[in-house]
N, C-alpha and C positions, 0 to 999 in steps of 0.2 A: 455402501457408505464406509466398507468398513476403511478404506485407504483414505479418505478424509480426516476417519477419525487418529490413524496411525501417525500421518504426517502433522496435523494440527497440535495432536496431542505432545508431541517428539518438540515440532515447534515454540508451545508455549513453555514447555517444561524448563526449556534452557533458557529462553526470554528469562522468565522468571529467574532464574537462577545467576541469569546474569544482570538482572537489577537489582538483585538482593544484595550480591558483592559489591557490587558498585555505590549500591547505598550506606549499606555496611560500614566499607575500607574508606567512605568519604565524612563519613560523619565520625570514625574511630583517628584516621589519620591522615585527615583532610591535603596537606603537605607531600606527601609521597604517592597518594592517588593521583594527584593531578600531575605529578613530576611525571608518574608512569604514564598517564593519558596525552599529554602534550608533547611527550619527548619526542624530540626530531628525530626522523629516520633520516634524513637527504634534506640539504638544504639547496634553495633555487631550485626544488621540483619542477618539473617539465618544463617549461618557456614563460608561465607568467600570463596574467588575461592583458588584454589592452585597457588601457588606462587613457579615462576621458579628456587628458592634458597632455596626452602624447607619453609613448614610451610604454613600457611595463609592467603589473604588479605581480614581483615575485613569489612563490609561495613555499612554503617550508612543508614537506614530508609530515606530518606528526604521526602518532598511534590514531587520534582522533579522527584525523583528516582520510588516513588510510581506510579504516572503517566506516566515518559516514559518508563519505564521499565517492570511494572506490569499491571497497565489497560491496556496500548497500545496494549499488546497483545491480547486482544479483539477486536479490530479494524483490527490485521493482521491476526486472527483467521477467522473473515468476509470475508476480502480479500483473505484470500487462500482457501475458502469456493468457491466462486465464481471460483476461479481459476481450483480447483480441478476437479469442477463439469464439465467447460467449456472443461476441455484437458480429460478426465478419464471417464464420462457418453455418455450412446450411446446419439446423436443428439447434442454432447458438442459444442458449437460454432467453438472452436477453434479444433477441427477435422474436415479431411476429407481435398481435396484440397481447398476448397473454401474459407478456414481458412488460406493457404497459403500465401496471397497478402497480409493481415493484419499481420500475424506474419513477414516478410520479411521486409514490412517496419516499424513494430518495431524494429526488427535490429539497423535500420537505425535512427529511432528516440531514440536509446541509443549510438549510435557511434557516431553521428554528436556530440549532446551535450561534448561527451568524446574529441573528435580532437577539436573544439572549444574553449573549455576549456584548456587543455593542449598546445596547439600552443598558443594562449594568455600570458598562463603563462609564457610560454619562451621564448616568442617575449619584456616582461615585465621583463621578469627578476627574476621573484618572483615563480618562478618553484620547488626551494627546497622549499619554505615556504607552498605552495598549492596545491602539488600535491597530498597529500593523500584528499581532496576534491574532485576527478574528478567524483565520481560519483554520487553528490549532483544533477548537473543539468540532470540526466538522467530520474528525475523522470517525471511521470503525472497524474495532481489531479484527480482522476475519478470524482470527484462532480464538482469540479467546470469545469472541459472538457466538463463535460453532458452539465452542465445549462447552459453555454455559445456555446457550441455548438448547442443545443437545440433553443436561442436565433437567431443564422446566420443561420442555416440550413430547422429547422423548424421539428418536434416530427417525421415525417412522410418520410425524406429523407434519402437515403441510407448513407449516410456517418455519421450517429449518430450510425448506428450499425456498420460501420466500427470502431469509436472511440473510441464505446464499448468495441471492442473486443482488439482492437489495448490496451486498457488504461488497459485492464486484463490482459495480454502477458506482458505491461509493470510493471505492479505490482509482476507477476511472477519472473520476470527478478531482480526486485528491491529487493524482498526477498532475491535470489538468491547470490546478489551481498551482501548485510547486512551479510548473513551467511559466505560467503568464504572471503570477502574482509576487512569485519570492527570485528575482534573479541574484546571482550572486556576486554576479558587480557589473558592470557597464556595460548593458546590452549590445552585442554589436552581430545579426541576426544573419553576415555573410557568412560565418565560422559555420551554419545548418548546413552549408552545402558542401560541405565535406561529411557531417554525417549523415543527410541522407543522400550525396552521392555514392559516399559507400555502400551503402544499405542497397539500393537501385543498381550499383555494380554487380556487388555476390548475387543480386538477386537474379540477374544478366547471363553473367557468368558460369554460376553452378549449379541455377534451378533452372530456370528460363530454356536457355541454350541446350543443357543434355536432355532435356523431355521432345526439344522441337527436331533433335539430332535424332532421337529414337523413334519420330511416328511413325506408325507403320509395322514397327518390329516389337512384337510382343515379348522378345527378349528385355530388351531394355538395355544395352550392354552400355553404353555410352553414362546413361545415368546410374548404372551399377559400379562401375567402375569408379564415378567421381566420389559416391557416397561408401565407398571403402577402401579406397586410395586416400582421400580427402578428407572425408568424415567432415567434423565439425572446425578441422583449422582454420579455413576462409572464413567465416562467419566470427572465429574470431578475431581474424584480422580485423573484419569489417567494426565488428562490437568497439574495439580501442582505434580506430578512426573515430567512430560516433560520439565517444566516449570525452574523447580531445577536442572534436566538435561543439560536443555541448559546454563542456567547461571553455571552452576561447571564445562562445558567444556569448558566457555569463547565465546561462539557465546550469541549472543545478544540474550536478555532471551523474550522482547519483540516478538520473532518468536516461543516460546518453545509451543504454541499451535499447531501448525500446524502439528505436526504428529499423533496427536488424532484425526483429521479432518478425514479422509478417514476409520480411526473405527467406526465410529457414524452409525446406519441404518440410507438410503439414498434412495432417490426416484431410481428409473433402470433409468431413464432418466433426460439428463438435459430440463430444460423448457426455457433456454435464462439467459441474464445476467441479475438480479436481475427482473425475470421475474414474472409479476403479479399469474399468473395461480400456482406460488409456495406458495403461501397463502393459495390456498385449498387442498394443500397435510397433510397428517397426519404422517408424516415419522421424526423420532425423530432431522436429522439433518434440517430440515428448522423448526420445531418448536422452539428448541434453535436457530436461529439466528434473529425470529422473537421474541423472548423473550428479544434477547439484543440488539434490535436493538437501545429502546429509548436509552440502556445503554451506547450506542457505541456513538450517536450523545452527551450524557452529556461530555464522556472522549474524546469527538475531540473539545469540548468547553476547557475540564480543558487541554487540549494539546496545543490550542492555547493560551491559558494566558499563559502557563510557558514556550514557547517556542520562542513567538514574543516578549518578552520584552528584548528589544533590544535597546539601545541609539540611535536618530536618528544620531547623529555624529561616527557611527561606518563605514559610509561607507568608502572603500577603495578596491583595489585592487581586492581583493577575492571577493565582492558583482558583480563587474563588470564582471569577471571569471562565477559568476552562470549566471547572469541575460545573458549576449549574449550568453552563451553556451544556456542557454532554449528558447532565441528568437529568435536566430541566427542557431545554431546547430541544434533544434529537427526540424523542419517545413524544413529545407533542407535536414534533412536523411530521413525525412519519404517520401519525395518527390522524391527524385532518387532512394530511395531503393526501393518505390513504383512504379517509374516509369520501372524500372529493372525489379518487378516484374511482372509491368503487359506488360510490351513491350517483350522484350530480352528472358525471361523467357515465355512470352507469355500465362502466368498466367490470366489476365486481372485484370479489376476492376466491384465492385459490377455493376447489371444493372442500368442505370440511373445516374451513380457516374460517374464526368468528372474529368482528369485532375485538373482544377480549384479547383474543390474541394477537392481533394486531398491537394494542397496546401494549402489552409484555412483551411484543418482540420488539415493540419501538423499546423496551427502558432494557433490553438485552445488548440493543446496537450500540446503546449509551457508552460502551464500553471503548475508549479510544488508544490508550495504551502506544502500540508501535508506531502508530503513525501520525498521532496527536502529540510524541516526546520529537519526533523526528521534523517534524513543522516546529514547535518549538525553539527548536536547532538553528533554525534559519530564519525565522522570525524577529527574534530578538540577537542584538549581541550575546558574547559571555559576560554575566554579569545578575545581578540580585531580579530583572526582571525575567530573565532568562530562566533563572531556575526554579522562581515562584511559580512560573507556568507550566514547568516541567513537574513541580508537586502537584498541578490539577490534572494532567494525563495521567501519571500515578493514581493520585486519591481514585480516579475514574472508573480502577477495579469495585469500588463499594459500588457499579453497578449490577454487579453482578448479584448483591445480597439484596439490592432492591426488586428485580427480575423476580428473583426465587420468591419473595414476598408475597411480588403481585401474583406470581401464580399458583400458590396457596389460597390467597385470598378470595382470586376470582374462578378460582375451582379450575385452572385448565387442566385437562384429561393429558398424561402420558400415552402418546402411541410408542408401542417399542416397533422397530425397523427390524 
């Protein structure tokens, strides 16, 4: 575990660091933050999406846009990495029945937040203003879930790989929901076949093609050659095809890596979720994502500056709408969906995994943070709704004092790993 803990821990540290400044330099000189955050690099950026009146819409370069638009999707390139491997390689976590109890009460740890959320709104009154929010609070931060989880439970107990897998299925789900739910303007769903023609190219071309050229020859030379002549630059062609793709059909361009992912040569097996023993593979997908890994912890620093700078007088309505949907909601879906699963269903839960802990790791998931500020993003315009709801992905870290709570409370045992 311990490469879990190196990368998560590196992860959160700069997260952090970079929403401190961000909240900081926004609330000390609100003026000059935002000058620096929206400044144009390039104006009339790439070609513009199409426009449902014919014509256009052009877009301007900013710092912002660079970052959650364009880096970020190396962060969800990572995440559907993990993802892909976990549902789609033999020994993938998330197959087989035993992956069942953890997917079932993900379910439940994206519903509860959803009914939470939207029953508030309408008990409140502010339902037409917040409902395109509802599925801010669905998310959960895998770093900081680890490292606090890690903290109550202890490197070595079963419910840290429950979290695991549960916090992967949730990232799944989160994709999932960013592509069908939040486009970024006029859908137009011809622009995918460009990126997954590409993706079905490279995959043609530089995987496909030199294995079927080498059968027979236990050399290999045809696929040795492409994978050190070539390396990983086809694949990035292919990545910024997909990338252009996604942003000219209007799905959020930040996901446009994700169907280059399962082209890339890949180990025949998964080895765990961000699992140490994938540092000694030689297989060109874990060598790229051990390439970006420092890259991906620099862009979750510059994600936190431009995302947390928020006035602390923004709260209202909408922050209280995320913060009890992720404290309130996820730890009680995951809890009866889990209990559903492991009673009724007769499913069970991991060995050594009680009840108790099931609930502690549901109020540990609570934690939404990266991807609960980044739904935010695209949810709401910029503007006072926009950032109320970005102070309830924030406040969201107080789940983490609640976790440690319950698991004082209800006596769970530290296993050390």
């Amino acid at each position: 575990m311990y490469r879990v803990w190196n990368f998560l821990s590196n992860y959160s540290l700069l997260l952090i660091l970079g929403a401190l400044s961000g909240l900081v330099w926004a609330n000390l000189a609100p003026e000059s933050y935002h000058a620096v955050i929206d400044f144009a690099l390039a104006e009339d950026f790439v070609l513009g999406v199409p426009h449902e009146e014919g014509g256009d819409v052009v877009r301007t370069l900013t710092v912002h846009f660079l970052i959650n638009d364009v880096l970020m999707a190396l962060f969800f390139a990572m995440a559907g990495k993990e993802v892909w491997e976990a549902i789609a390689l033999e020994r993938g976590p998330l197959r087989g029945t035993k992956a069942l109890t953890p997917l079932i009460a993900t379910a439940g740890g994206m519903l509860g937040p959803v009914a939470v959320y939207l029953g508030l709104a309408w008990a409140w009154g502010v339902l037409e203003t917040t409902a395109h929010g509802w599925a801010i609070p669905t998310a959960t931060d895998i770093a900081f879930s680890y490292l606090v989880g890690r903290a109550v439970f202890g490197a070595g107990h079963p419910a840290i790989r429950f979290l695991l897998l549960l916090a992967i299925a949730d990232d799944a789900g989160g994709l999932l929901i960013l592509a069908v739910f939040y486009p970024t303007g006029p859908v137009a769903p011809a622009w995918l076949i460009l990126s997954f023609g590409a993706a079905a190219a490279v995959f043609a071309l530089f995987n496909w093609l030199p294995r079927r050229l080498d059968r027979g020859n236990q050399l290999r030379p045809t696929s040795t050659w492409v994978r050190r002549k070539l390396s990983f630059w086809p694949y990035l062609v292919a990545g910024c095809l997909s990338w252009y793709g996604f942003q000219q059909a209007g799905i959020h361009p930040a996901l446009g890596l994700l169907p280059v992912i399962p082209a890339v040569p890949h180990a025949d097996r998964a080895f765990g979720i961000f699992a140490e023993a994938e540092e000694h593979l030689g297989d060109l997908l874990n060598a790229m994502e051990h390439g970006l890994k420092h890259v991906v912890e620099v862009v979750l620093f510059l994600f936190g500056f431009a995302n947390a700078g928020v006035h602390l007088s923004a709260v209202s309505e909408a922050t209280w709408l995320v913060f009890f949907g992720l404290l309130v909601g996820k730890p009680a879906g995951i809890f009866l969906f889990g209990w559903l699963a492991a009673r009724p269903l007769r499913l069970g839960l991991p060995r050594g995994m009680s009840f108790a802990d099931l609930w502690v790791m549901g109020c540990v998931a609570a934690i939404g943070f990266t991807v609960a500020l980044f739904v935010a993003t695209v949810a709401f315009p910029p503007g006072p709704v926009q950032d109320a709801a970005k102070m309830g992905a924030l406040f969201s870290v107080a789940a983490s004092a609640v976790a440690v709570a319950m698991g004082r409370l209800l006596r769970i045992g530290r296993v050390p790993g």
